[in-house]
N, C-alpha and C positions, 0 to 999 in steps of 0.2 A: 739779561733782559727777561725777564721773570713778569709774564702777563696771564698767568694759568689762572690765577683764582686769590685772591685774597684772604684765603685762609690760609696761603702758601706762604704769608709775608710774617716779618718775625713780629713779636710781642716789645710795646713801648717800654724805652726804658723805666719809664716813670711806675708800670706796670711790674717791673720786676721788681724794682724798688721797693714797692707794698709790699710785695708778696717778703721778699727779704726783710723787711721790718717787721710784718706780722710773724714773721718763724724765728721769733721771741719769747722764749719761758712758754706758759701754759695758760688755757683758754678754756671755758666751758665748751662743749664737743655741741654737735647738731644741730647748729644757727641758735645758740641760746649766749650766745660773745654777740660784746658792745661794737666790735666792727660791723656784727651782722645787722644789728639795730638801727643803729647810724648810719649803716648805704637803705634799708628800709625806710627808714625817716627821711634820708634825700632823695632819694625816688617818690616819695609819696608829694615833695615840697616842690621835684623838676615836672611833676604832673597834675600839679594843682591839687591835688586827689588826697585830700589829708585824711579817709576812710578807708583808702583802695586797701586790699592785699598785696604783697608782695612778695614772690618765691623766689630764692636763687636755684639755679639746676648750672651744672656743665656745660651739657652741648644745647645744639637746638632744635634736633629730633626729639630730645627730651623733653623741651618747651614747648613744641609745637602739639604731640602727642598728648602730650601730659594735661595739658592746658584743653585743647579738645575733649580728651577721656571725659572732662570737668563739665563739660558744657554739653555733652551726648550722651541719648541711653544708646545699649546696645542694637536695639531694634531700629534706630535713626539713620538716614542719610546724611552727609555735609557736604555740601555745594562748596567746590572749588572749581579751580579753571585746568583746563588738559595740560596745561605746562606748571601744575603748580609745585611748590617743591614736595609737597605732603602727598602729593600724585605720584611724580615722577620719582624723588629721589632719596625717601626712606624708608623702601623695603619692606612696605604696609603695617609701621610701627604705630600709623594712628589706628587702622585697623584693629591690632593690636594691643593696643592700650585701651582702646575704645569697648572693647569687647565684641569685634565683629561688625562694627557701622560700615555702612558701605561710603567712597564716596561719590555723587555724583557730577560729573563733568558739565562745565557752565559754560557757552561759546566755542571759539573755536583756539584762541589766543592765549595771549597772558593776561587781559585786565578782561571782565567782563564789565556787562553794561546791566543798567535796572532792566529793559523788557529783555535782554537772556536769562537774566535772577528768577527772573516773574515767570516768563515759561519752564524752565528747570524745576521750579517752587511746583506749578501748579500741575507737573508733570507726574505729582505722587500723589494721590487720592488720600487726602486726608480721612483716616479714619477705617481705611481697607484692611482688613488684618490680615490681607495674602501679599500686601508689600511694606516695602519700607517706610517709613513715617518721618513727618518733615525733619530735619537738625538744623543745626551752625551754618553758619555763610563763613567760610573762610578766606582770606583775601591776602596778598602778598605786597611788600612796600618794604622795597623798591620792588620791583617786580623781574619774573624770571628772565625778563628780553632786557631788562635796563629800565624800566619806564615808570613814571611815577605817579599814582593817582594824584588829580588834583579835590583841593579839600570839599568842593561840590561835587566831583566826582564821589569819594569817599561817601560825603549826608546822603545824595540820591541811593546808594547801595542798601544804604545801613537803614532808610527810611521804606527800603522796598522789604526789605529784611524783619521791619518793624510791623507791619500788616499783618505778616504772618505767624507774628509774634516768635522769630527767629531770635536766638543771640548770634554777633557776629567777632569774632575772633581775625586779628593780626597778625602774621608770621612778620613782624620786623627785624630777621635777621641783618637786615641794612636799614635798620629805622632812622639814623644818625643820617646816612644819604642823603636818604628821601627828606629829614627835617630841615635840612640845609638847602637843600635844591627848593625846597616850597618858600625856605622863609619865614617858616613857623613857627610855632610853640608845640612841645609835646602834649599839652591839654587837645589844643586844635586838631591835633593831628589824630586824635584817639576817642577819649570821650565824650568829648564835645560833638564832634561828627557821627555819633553812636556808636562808637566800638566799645564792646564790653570788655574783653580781653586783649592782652598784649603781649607778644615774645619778643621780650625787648633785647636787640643784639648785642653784646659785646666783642665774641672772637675774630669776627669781620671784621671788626675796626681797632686793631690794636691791642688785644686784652690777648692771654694766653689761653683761656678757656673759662668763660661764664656768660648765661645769659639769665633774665629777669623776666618771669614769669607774673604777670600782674591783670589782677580784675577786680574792674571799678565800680563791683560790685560784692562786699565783702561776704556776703551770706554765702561763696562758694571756698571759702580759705580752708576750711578744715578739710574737708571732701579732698582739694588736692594735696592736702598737706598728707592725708592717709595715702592717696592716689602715689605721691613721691616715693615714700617709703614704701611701699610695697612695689615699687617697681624698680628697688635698689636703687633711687638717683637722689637721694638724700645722703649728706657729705657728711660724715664725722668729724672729720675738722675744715669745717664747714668756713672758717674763719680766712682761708685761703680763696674761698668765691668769693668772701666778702669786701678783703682787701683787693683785689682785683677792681670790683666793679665800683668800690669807693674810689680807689687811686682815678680813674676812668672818667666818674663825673666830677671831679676837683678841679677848680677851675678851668671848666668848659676844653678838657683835654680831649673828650668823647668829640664836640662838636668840631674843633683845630683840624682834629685827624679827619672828621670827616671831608672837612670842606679841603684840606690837602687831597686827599684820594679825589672827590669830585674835581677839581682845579686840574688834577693830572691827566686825568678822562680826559675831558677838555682838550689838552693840547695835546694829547694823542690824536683823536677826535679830528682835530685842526687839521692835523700833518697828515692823517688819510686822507682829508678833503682833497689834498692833492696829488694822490697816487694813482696812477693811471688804471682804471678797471677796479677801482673800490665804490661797491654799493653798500649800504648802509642797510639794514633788517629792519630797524626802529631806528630814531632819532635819540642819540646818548642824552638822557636827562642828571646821570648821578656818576658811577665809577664805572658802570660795564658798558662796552660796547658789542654790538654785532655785526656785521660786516660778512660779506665775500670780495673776493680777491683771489686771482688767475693757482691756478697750480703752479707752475713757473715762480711766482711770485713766494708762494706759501715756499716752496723750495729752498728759495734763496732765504727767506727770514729764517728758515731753520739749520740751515748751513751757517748761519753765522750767530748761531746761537742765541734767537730767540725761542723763547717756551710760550705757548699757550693752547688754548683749546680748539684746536682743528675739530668741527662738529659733522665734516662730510672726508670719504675718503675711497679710494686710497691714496696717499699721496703722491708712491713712486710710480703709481701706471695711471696709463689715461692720460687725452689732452692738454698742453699746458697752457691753454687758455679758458678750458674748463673753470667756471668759477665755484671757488669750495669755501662754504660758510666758516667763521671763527667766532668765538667769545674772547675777548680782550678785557682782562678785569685791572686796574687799578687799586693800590691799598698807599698811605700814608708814607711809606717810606721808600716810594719808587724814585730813583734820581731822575730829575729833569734830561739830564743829557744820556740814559737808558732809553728812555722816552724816543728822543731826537735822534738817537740810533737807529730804532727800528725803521724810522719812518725815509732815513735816507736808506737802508735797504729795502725796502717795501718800494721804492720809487726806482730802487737799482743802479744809484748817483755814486 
């Protein structure tokens, strides 16, 4: 019963498959092979966007950073939210890539709203040259609680972003989610709503490692293209990002896995509604949940071997009606009846 993270879930078959097809004979090196072309050319046809840029990178520190660097001088702030992942949980790699930008924290949450953007925005004196100067709006989808911006949420952000003649960047590490739970298109969900940039995820959902670095704004391709290489994340045989993230969008395998992972959420979801002493953090909209639940209770699920992410602790001392918060992640290949396990431990039946 494996609920820690969905990066912890194994890679589709159909995924390995490519990659075993593509490590065949020999290919031109450094995304200059017809595999790379051809996932380029369907990304540009799954996003409307038959002008955008297209990068592959590995992880998605590397997309997120890398993609930013692209969008920020070094003297810039980028407005994100205190729990954003590019906040919390890379090790100040946009910083880093960025050449020193700061960033600065939007609300109190995970989604900000247009008048926190606007106060945040207006909070840096345009033009002062004893501080930082406006940057990027960056924004997270699905977001770091579970939660999904709605697509007039999205315009209001991107149109407060627009006044200030902000660009605003995506971290879509669960874009696939989030596009299922909306019921959209990736046009809608990106440029259309004003997003300039995109780190479009794949290892979330099934892929062994590649994500897609895209903006719908071509005049910035070369800038990252130098930006990649020089920060080692440009792939020699590059031809293995490529078969990945081709296998991935071939017949709507990306969207299947997603809506599997969202479908499971769900009925995890379900079965806590009925556990005694389970509150809920946010409302699950896509694969992750947040929840508290008794010490006592957290006990017993890890006694029977459940895994996931206890975010309060400690576990073995302290009240056992104590209630201590969890992330519960779902990914594609969790079995139903894993699922239905927990939840009749969790209840203590």
């Amino acid at each position: 019963m494996s609920f820690k993270s969905d990066n912890c879930g194994p890679a589709h078959p159909a995924i390995i498959e490519a990659l075993t097809t593509a490590n065949q004979g020999f290919a031109p090196s450094y995304g200059t092979d017809d595999l790379t072309a051809r996932t380029e050319a369907r990304l540009r046809d799954i996003f409307e966007a038959p002008e955008a840029s297209v990068h592959l990178v590995a992880t998605g520190t590397a997309a997120n950073s890398l993609a930013l660097s692209t969008l920020t001088q070094p003297w810039q702030t980028i407005f994100c939210t205190p729990l954003a992942h590019i906040h919390t949980d890379e090790c100040h790699a946009p910083e880093f890539y960025t050449g020193g930008a700061k960033l600065s924290l939007v609300g109190e949450g995970d989604k900000m709203t247009p008048e926190a953007l606007q106060t945040a925005i207006e909070g840096w004196t345009l033009g002062d040259v004893h501080c930082s100067q406006r940057g990027p709006v960056a924004l997270t989808q699905v977001t770091e609680m579970g939660r999904v911006y709605s697509l007039e949420e999205l315009a209001a952000l991107t149109q407060t972003a627009a006044r200030y003649d902000l660009p605003v960047h995506l971290d879509g590490a669960r874009f696939a989610n989030a596009l299922v739970a909306l019921d959209c298109t990736p046009a809608e969900m990106t440029w259309k709503a004003g997003i300039d940039a995109v780190s479009f995820g794949g290892t979330k959902n099934g892929c062994l490692g590649v994500e897609a670095v895209i903006f719908f704004n071509p005049a910035k391709a070369w800038e990252f293209e130098l930006r990649r290489k020089r920060a080692a994340h440009l792939f020699s045989k590059h031809r293995f990002l490529a078969a990945q993230m081709l296998a991935y969008l071939t017949d709507d395998l990306w969207l299947d896995m997603a809506r599997a992972a969202n479908a499971k959420a769900a009925r995890l979801a379900e079965g806590l509604r009925g556990v005694p002493d389970c509150v809920f953090l946010a409302e699950p909209q896509a694969n992750m949940i947040f929840a508290t639940l008794p010490r006592a209770t957290h006990q017993r699920l890890m006694r029977g071997g459940a895994h996931y992410g206890l975010n309060q602790g400690p576990l073995d001392t302290g009240a056992p009606d104590e209630p201590l918060s969890m992330r519960l992640v779902c990914d594609w290949s969790i079995p139903e009846d894993a699922i239905d396990h927990f939840v009749t431990l969790a209840k203590g039946d």
